[in-house]
BALOLUM-394987 format. One record per residue (C-alpha): x, y, z; residue in three letters. Coordinates in steps of 0.5 Angstrom, whole numbers, padded with zeros to 4 digits, always signed. Last residue first. Layout:
N
XYZALA/...
***
This chain:
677
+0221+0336-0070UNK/+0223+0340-0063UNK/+0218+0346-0063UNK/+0219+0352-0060UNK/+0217+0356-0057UNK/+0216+0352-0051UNK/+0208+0350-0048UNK/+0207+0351-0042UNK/+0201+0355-0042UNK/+0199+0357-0034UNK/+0202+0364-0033UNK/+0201+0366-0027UNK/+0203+0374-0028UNK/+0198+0376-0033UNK/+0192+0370-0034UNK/+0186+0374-0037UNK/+0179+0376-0034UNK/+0182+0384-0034UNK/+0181+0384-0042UNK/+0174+0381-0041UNK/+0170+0386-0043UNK/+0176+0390-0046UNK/+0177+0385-0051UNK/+0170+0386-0054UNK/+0165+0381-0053UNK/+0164+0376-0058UNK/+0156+0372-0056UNK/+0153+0366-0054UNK/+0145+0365-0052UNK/+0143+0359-0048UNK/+0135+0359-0048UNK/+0129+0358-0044UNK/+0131+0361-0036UNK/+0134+0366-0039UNK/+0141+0364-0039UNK/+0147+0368-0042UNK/+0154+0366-0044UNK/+0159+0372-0046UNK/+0166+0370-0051UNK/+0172+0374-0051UNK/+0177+0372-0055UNK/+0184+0369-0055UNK/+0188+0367-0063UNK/+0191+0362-0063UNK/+0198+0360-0065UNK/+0200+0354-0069UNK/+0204+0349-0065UNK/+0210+0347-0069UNK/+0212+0341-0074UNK/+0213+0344-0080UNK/+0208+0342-0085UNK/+0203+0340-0079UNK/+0203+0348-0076UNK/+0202+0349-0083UNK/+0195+0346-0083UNK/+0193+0349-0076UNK/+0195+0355-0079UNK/+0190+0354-0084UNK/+0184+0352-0080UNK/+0185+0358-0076UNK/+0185+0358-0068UNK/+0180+0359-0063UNK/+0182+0361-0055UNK/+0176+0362-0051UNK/+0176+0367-0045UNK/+0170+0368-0040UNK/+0164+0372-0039UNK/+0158+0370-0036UNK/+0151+0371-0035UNK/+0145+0369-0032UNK/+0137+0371-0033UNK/+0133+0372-0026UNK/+0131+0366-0020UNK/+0138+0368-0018UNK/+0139+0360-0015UNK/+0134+0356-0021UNK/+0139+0361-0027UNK/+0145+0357-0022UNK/+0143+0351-0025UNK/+0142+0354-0032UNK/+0149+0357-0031UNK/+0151+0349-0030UNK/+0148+0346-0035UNK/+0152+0351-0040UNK/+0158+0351-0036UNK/+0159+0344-0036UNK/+0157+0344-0045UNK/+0162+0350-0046UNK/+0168+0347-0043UNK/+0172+0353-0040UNK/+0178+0354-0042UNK/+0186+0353-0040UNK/+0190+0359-0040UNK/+0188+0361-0033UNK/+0182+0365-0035UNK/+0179+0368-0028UNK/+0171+0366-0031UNK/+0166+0372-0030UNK/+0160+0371-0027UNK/+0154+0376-0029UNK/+0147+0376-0025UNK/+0141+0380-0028UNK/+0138+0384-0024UNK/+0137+0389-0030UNK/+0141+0394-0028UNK/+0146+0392-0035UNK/+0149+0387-0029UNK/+0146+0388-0022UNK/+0149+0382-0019UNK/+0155+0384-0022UNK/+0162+0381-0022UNK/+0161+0374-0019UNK/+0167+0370-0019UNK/+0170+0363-0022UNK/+0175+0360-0022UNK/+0175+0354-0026UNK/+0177+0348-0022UNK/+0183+0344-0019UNK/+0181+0345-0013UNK/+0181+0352-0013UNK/+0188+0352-0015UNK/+0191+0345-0015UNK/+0191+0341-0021UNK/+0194+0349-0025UNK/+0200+0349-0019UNK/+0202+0343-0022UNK/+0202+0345-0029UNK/+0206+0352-0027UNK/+0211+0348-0022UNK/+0212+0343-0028UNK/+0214+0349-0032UNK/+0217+0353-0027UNK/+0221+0348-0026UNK/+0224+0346-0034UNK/+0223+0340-0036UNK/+0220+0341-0041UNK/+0214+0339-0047UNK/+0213+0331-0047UNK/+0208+0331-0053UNK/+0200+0329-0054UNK/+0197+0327-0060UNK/+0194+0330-0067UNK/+0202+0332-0069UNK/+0201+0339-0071UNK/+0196+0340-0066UNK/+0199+0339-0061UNK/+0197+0336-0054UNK/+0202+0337-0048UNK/+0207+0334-0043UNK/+0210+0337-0037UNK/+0217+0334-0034UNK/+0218+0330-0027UNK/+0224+0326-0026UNK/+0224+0325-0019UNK/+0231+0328-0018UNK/+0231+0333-0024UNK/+0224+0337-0021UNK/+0227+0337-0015UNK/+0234+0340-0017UNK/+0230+0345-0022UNK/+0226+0347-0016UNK/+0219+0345-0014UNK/+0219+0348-0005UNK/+0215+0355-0005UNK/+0211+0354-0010UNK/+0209+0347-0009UNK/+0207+0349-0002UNK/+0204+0355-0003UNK/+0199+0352-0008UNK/+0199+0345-0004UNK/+0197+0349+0003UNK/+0203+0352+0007UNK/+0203+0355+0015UNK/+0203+0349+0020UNK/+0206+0345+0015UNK/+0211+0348+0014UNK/+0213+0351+0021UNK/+0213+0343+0022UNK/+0218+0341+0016UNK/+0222+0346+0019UNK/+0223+0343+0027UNK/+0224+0337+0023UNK/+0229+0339+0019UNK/+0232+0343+0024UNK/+0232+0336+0029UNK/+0239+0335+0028UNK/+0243+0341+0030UNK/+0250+0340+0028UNK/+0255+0343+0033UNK/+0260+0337+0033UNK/+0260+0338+0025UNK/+0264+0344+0026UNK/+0269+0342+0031UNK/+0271+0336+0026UNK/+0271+0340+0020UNK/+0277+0343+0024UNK/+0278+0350+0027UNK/+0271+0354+0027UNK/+0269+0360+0027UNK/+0264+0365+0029UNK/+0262+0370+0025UNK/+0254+0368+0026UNK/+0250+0372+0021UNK/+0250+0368+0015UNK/+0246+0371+0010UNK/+0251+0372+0005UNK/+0254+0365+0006UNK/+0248+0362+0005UNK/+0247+0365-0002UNK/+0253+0364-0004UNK/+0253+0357-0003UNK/+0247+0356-0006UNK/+0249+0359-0013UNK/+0255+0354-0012UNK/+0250+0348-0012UNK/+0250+0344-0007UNK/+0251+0337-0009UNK/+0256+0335-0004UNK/+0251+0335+0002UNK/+0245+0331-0003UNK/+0251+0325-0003UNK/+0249+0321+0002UNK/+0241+0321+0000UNK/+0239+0315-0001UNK/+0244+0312+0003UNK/+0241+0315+0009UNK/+0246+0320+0013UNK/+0243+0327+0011UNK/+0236+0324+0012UNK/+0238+0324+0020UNK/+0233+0319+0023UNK/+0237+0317+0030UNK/+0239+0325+0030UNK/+0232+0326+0030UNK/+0231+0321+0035UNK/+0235+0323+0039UNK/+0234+0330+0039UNK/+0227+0328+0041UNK/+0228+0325+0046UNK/+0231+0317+0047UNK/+0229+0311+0051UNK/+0221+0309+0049UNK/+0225+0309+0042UNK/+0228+0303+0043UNK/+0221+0300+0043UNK/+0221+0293+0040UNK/+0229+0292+0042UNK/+0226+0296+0049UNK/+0221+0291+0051UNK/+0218+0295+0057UNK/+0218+0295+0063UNK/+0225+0291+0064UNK/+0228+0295+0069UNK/+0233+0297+0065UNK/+0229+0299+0060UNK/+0225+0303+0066UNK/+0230+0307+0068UNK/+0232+0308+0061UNK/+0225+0311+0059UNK/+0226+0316+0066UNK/+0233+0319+0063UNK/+0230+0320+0057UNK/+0236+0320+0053UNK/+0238+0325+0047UNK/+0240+0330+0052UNK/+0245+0326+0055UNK/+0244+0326+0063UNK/+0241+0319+0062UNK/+0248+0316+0060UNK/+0247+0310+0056UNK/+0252+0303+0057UNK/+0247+0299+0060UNK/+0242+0300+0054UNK/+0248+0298+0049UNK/+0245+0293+0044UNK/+0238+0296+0046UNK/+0239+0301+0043UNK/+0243+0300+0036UNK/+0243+0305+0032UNK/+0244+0311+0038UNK/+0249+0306+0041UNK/+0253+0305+0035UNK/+0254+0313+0034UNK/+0249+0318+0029UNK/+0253+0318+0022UNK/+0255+0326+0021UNK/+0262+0326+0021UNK/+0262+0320+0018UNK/+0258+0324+0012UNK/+0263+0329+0013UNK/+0269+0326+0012UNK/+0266+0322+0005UNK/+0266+0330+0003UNK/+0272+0332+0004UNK/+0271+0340+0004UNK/+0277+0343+0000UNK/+0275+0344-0007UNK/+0268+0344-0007UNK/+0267+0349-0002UNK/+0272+0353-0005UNK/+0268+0359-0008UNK/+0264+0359-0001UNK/+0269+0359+0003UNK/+0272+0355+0006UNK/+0280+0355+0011UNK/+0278+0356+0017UNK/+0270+0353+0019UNK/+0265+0358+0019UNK/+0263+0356+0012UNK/+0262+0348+0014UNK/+0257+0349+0019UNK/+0252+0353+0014UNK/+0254+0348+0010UNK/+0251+0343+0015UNK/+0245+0347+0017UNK/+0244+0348+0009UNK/+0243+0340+0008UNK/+0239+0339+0014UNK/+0234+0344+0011UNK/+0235+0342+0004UNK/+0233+0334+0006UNK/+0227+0335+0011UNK/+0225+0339+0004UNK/+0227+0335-0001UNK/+0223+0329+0004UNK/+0217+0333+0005UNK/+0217+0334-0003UNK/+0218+0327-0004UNK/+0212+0324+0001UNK/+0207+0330-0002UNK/+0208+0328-0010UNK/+0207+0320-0008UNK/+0201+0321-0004UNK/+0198+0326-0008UNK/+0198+0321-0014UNK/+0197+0325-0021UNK/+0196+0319-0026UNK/+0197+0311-0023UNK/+0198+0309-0016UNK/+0204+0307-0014UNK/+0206+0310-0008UNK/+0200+0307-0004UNK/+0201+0300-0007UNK/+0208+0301-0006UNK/+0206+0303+0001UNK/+0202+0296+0003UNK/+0207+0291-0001UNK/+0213+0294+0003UNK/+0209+0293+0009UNK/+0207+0286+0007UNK/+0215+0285+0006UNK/+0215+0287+0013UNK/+0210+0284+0017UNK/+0215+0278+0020UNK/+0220+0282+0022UNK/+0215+0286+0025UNK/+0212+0292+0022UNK/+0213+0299+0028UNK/+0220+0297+0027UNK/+0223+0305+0029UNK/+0225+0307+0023UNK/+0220+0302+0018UNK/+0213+0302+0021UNK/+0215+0310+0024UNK/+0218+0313+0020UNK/+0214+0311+0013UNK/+0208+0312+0017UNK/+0211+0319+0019UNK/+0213+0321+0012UNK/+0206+0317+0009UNK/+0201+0322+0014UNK/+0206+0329+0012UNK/+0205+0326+0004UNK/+0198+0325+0005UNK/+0196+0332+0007UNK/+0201+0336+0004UNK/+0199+0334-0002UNK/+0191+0334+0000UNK/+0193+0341+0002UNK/+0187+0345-0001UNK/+0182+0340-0002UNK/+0182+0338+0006UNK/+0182+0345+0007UNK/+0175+0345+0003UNK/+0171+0340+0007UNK/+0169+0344+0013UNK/+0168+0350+0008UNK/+0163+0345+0003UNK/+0160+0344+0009UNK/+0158+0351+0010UNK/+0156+0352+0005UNK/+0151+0347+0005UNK/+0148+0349+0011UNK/+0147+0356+0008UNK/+0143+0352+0002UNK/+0139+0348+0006UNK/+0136+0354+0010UNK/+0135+0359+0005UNK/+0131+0353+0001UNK/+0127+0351+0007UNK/+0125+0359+0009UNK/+0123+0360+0001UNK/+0126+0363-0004UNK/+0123+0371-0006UNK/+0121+0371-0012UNK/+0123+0372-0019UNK/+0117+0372-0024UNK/+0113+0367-0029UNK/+0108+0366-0025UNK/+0108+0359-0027UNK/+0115+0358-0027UNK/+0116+0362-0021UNK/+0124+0363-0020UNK/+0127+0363-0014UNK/+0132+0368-0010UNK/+0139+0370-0010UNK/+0142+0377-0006UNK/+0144+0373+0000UNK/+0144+0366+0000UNK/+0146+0367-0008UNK/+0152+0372-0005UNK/+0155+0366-0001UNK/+0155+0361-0005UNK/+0158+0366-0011UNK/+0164+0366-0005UNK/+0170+0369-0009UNK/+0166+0376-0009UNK/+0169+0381-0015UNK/+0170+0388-0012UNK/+0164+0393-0011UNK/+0158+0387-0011UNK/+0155+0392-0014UNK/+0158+0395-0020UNK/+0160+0403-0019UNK/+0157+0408-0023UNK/+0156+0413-0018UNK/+0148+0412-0018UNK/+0149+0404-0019UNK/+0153+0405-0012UNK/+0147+0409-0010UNK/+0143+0403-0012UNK/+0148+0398-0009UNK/+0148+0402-0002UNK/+0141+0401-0001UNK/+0141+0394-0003UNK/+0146+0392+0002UNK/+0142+0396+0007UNK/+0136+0392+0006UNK/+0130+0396+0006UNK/+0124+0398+0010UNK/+0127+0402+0015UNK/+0134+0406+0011UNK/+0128+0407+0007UNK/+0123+0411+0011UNK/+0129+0415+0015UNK/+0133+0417+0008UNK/+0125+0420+0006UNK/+0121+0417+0001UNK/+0120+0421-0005UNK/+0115+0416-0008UNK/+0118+0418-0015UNK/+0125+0417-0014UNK/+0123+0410-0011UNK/+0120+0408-0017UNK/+0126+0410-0021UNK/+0130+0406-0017UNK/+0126+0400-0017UNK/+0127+0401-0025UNK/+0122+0395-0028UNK/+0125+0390-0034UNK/+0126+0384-0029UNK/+0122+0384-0023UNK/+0126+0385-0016UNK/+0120+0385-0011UNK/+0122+0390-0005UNK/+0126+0387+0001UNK/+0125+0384+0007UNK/+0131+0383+0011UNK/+0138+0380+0009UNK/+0139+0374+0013UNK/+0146+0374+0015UNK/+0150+0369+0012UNK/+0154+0365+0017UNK/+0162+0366+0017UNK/+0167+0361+0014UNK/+0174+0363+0015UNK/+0177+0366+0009UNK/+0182+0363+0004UNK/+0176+0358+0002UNK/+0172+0364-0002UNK/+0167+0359-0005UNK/+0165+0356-0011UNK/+0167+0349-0010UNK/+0160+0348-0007UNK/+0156+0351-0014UNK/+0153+0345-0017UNK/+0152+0342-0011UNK/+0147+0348-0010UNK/+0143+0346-0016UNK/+0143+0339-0014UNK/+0141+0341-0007UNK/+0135+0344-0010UNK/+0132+0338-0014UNK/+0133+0334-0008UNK/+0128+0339-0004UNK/+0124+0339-0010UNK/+0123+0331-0009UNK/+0121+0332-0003UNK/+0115+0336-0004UNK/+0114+0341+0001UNK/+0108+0341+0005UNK/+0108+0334+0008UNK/+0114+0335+0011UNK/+0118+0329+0011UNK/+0124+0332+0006UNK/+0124+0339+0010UNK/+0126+0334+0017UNK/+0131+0330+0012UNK/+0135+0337+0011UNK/+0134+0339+0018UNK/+0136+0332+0021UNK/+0143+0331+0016UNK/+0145+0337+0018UNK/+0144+0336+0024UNK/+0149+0330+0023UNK/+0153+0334+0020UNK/+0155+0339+0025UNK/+0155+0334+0030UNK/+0161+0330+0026UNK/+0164+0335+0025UNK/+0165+0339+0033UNK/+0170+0343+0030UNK/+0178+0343+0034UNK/+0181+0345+0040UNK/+0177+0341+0044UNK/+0171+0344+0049UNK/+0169+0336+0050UNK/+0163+0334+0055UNK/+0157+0338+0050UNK/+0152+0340+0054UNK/+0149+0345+0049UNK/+0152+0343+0041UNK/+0159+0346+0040UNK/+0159+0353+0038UNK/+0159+0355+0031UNK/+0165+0355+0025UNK/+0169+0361+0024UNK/+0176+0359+0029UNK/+0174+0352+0028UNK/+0173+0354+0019UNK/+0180+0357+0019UNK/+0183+0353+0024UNK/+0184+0347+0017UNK/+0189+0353+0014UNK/+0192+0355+0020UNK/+0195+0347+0020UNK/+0196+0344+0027UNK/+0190+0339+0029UNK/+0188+0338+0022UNK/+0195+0335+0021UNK/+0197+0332+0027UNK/+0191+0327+0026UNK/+0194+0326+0019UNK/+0200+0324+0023UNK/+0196+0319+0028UNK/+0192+0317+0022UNK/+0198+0314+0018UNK/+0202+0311+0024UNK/+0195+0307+0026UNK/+0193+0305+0018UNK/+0201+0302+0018UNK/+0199+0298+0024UNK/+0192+0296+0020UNK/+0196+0294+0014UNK/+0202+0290+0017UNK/+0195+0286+0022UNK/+0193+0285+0016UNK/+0186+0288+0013UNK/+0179+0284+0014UNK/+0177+0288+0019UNK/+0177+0294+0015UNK/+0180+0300+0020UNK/+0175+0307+0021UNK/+0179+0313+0024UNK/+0175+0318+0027UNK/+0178+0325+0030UNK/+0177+0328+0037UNK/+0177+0333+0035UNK/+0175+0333+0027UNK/+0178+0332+0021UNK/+0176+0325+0018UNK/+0179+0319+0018UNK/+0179+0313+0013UNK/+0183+0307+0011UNK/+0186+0301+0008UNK/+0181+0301+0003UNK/+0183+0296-0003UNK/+0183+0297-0010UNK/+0184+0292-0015UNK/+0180+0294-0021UNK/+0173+0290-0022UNK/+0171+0288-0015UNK/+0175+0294-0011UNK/+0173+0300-0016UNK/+0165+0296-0017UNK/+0165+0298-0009UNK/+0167+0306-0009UNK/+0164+0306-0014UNK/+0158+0305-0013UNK/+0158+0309-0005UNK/+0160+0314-0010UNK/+0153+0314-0014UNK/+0150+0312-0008UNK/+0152+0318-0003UNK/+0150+0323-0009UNK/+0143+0320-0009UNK/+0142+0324-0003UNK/+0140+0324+0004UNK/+0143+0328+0009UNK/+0149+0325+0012UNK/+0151+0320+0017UNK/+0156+0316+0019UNK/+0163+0320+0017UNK/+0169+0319+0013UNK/+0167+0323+0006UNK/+0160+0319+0006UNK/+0162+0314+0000UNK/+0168+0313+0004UNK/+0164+0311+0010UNK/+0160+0307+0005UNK/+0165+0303+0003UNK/+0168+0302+0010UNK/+0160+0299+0013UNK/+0160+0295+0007UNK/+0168+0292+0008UNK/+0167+0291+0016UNK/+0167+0296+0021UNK/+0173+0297+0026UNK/+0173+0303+0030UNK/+0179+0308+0033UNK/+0177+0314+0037UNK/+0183+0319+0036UNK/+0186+0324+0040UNK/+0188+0331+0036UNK/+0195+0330+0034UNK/+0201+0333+0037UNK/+0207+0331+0033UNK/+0214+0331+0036UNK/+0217+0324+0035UNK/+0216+0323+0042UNK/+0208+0325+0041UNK/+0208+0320+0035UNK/+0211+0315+0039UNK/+0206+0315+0045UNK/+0200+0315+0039UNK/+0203+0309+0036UNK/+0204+0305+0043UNK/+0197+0307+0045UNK/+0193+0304+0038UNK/+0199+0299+0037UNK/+0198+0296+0043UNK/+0189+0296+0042UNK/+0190+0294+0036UNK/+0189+0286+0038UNK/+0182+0288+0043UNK/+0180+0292+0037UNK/+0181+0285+0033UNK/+0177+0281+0038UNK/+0172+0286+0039UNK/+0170+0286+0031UNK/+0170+0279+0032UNK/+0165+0280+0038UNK/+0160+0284+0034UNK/+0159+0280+0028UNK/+0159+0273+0033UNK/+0153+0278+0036UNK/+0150+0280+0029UNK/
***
């Protein structure tokens, strides 16, 4: 146990240099991340930190050892390797692998800082800070972030407390989180979280008797009943009275509105009653666990495409990876990249670049209009391209630092005056760390993507169609003589300033909706493919940007998950629930959304409902769609599932029920009319 701890001690002892040189580098290159608490654990402790979500404590569940499996027969059998794991909190936790490299833990480091910046800076993460509760009492830390790993390990306490209480069946508790986890996507994750209220008690709600009715009957004054029930009932009866729904509009959060209005079914008594204390307690903490987690499964795109940009930056721009660590890096990052199937690591990287690119890009040409002589109809003809890449390459001093630190002035802009003083005094290692001598202009213009050979010809692409489109949004007339003078005026940290308001504002389906165009799609060689039934196989069907953007954005709204809302927690006034499935062109599996309506069944403690839209298609079609090569065209159809706690019943339901249901301006079928034989 001590040779354990004092290894782990030696290599923490190693990684301190890299740890504070790579949080200064990140504050320099414009980034403000949450501090972050670095731990070194060995290959176990990682796998089950990963099975945690990141975190050392979680309530018990199988749930933990299913991942925890496999996450550890992934690295025996398949290869994989964890390089690291962080969690949103402030501060936040990184954990590295002790038996990593020492490139690996480096480019871990340059990683985590960005993906600290990330948490700390998206509206989309400061949705559960701004809704989450307080900080524990006594707490030392007021930080700007939520306090995760307190939450969740009292999470853990209260669910392990219900587990040993002798008057509760521990194997009921673990049943019941079965059902809620069921459900944990099933929340509205564009609002902040707000704790349910607890509703007060209201009269029995037993299927097949008309409670309004008996109300009537009783003759109860406004002043009696407005004490004894709940105001959410009260108004639903007199929405039922004018012959509205209840809820009113659809309620993205199902969560939230089985904590409200959900109750448990007796199986002896036959009957809803109301859930127990434990069970309204487990399941609001579940919910709102499943609000901490949900920004990170919105911008898990951006997320890792930002923390491997910086990476990148920092361990190949600024020679964070030695001499000697560089092909170890390069092998690290095309292990990183070249994950097989939809890679976020990889999708996120290229669209942050595109979009570092067209910035800088449409700040150049912006330049180039103003100059005497072009216009956007005679870019092409008259701008010499090779003059402006010239142009727009950083000086020797700035390429080379250390190499002409004597000759540095410290009244430029891209200088830190104080940086150099102690270059010049031997402080610090400036062939190591040039960047210690320059700001942020500096380093911008130092990185500037127009001048990377990857990208040298991204200016001369510019389209005319963009062209005019700056030209008509310019408001600046003044001009310029020469290309020379126009270049001079380059701000160079524009795609950095942009890429940050980005990432304060966008999450994955905002980010690809925004930032795939055709230009992306052509330079990546991305295209969308699907399965035929002419063929029995799948085919590569466009390459066109809407369609790509469409197939992608399917991966990422809602998780990536059905969408689906409850419509009516009264539904035929019987107190049966019905869900509707938002359609998107994809349909449900019928054997997922059966088990999952009966879990559901266990939370509203009455029969369940939903309603989707099925596509079916005609044998015969199907065969002259082999004959001539081309997709057949199905017919879509209603289709409502219920749950009566024995039975699941499945029924057409005419097109007007579900008409509302089906996608209408996003449109997720990419498939082309036409099929090419």
């Amino acid at each position: 146990m001590n040779d354990d701890r004092f290894r782990k001690q030696r290599i923490a002892d190693d990684l301190e240099e890299p740890v504070n040189e790579a949080s200064n580098l990140a504050e320099r290159l414009g980034l403000t991340p949450y501090p972050v608490n670095y731990w070194v654990v060995d290959y176990d402790e990682m796998n089950e930190l990963i099975a945690y979500g990141g975190f050392q404590k979680r309530y018990p569940h199988w749930r933990w050892g299913m991942q925890y499996d496999r996450q550890q027969k992934q690295g025996q059998f398949l290869g994989g390797k964890a390089f690291e794991i962080v969690n949103n909190d402030d501060p936040s936790h990184a954990f590295l692998q002790e038996s990593n490299t020492l490139a690996d833990q480096k480019a871990v480091i340059t990683h985590v800082e960005a993906h600290a910046d990330f948490f700390a800076n998206n509206e989309w993460f400061g949705l559960f800070s701004d809704g989450a509760p307080p900080r524990a009492a006594g707490s030392e830390d007021d930080g700007r972030g939520p306090d995760a790993a307190g939450m969740l390990a009292r999470h853990a306490d209260t669910i392990r407390e219900y587990m040993q209480d002798p008057d509760i069946d521990r194997s009921e508790v673990e049943r019941f989180i079965d059902h809620v986890l069921c459900l944990e996507d099933n929340i509205d994750q564009h609002q902040p979280y707000r704790p349910v209220e607890t509703a007060r008690d209201r009269l029995a709600e037993i299927e097949g008797v008309d409670v309004t009715d008996q109300l009537d009957e009783l003759d109860l004054s406004e002043e009696v009943k407005r004490q004894v029930f709940d105001d959410d009932w009260l108004e639903a009866q007199s929405d039922e009275d004018n012959g509205a729904t209840f809820p009113s509009q659809p309620e993205k959060d199902v969560l939230g509105f089985i904590r409200k209005h959900g109750m448990a079914y007796d199986e002896d008594a036959e009957k809803a009653v109301e859930m127990t204390d434990w069970q309204k307690d487990i399941l609001e903490l579940l919910r709102r666990e499943a609000y901490y987690f949900a920004p990170q499964k919105m911008t898990k795109v951006m997320n890792e495409g930002w923390a491997a940009y910086w990476e990148s930056l920092m361990m190949t721009g600024e020679r964070f990876a030695g001499d000697d660590e560089f092909i170890l890096y390069s092998d690290h990052m095309a292990q990183v990249l070249g994950s097989p199937g939809l890679n976020p690591y990889k999708l996120g990287l290229e669209i942050w670049e595109y979009v570092e690119n067209t910035e800088n890009r449409r700040e150049v040409v912006e330049r180039l209009l103003r100059t005497d002589g072009v216009t956007w109809r005679t870019f092409h003809d008259v701008v010499d391209f090779t003059e402006v890449q010239d142009h727009l390459e950083p000086p020797a001093w700035l390429q080379n630092v250390a190499g002409h630190i004597d000759e540095l002035d410290p009244e430029d802009p891209r200088i830190d005056a104080e940086g150099l003083i102690g270059a010049r005094d031997g402080e610090f290692d400036v062939a190591n760390y040039p960047w210690k001598v320059l700001t942020y202009e500096g380093l911008a213009q130092r990185h500037y993507s127009l001048v990377k050979p990857q990208y040298r010809g991204f200016v001369s692409r510019v389209g005319q169609a963009e062209l005019e489109r700056v030209s008509r949004y310019m408001f600046d007339d003044s001009r310029y003589d020469s290309v020379e003078d126009a270049l001079a005026d380059v701000e160079y940290t524009r795609g950095w300033d942009r890429m940050r308001e980005i990432r304060e504002s966008h999450n994955d389906v905002t980010f690809l909706d925004e930032f795939l165009t055709q230009e992306f799609v052509d330079d990546n060689d991305y295209f969308t493919y699907e399965y035929t039934h002419a063929s029995g196989d799948y085919r590569v069907t466009s390459t066109d940007h809407e369609d790509v953007k469409k197939k992608l954005m399917l991966s990422f709204t809602n998780f990536g998950k059905p969408t689906v809302v409850v419509q009516d927690g009264n539904y035929r006034n019987r107190n049966e629930l019905l869900l509707a499935h938002q359609y998107n062109g994809i349909m449900l599996d019928r054997k997922q959304a059966t088990e999952v309506l009966k879990r559901v069944f266990e939370l509203w403690g009455r029969p369940v409902n939903l309603l989707t839209i099925v596509k079916e298609f005609d044998d015969h079609d199907i065969e002259v769609a082999k004959r001539r090569d081309r997709e057949p065209e199905p017919e879509e159809v209603g289709k409502r599932l219920r749950y009566d706690g024995e039975e699941v019943t499945v029924e057409d339901v005419p097109w007007s029920d579900v008409e509302h249901l089906a996608a209408t301006d996003i449109d997720y079928n990419t498939k082309p009319d036409e099929w090419l034989a």
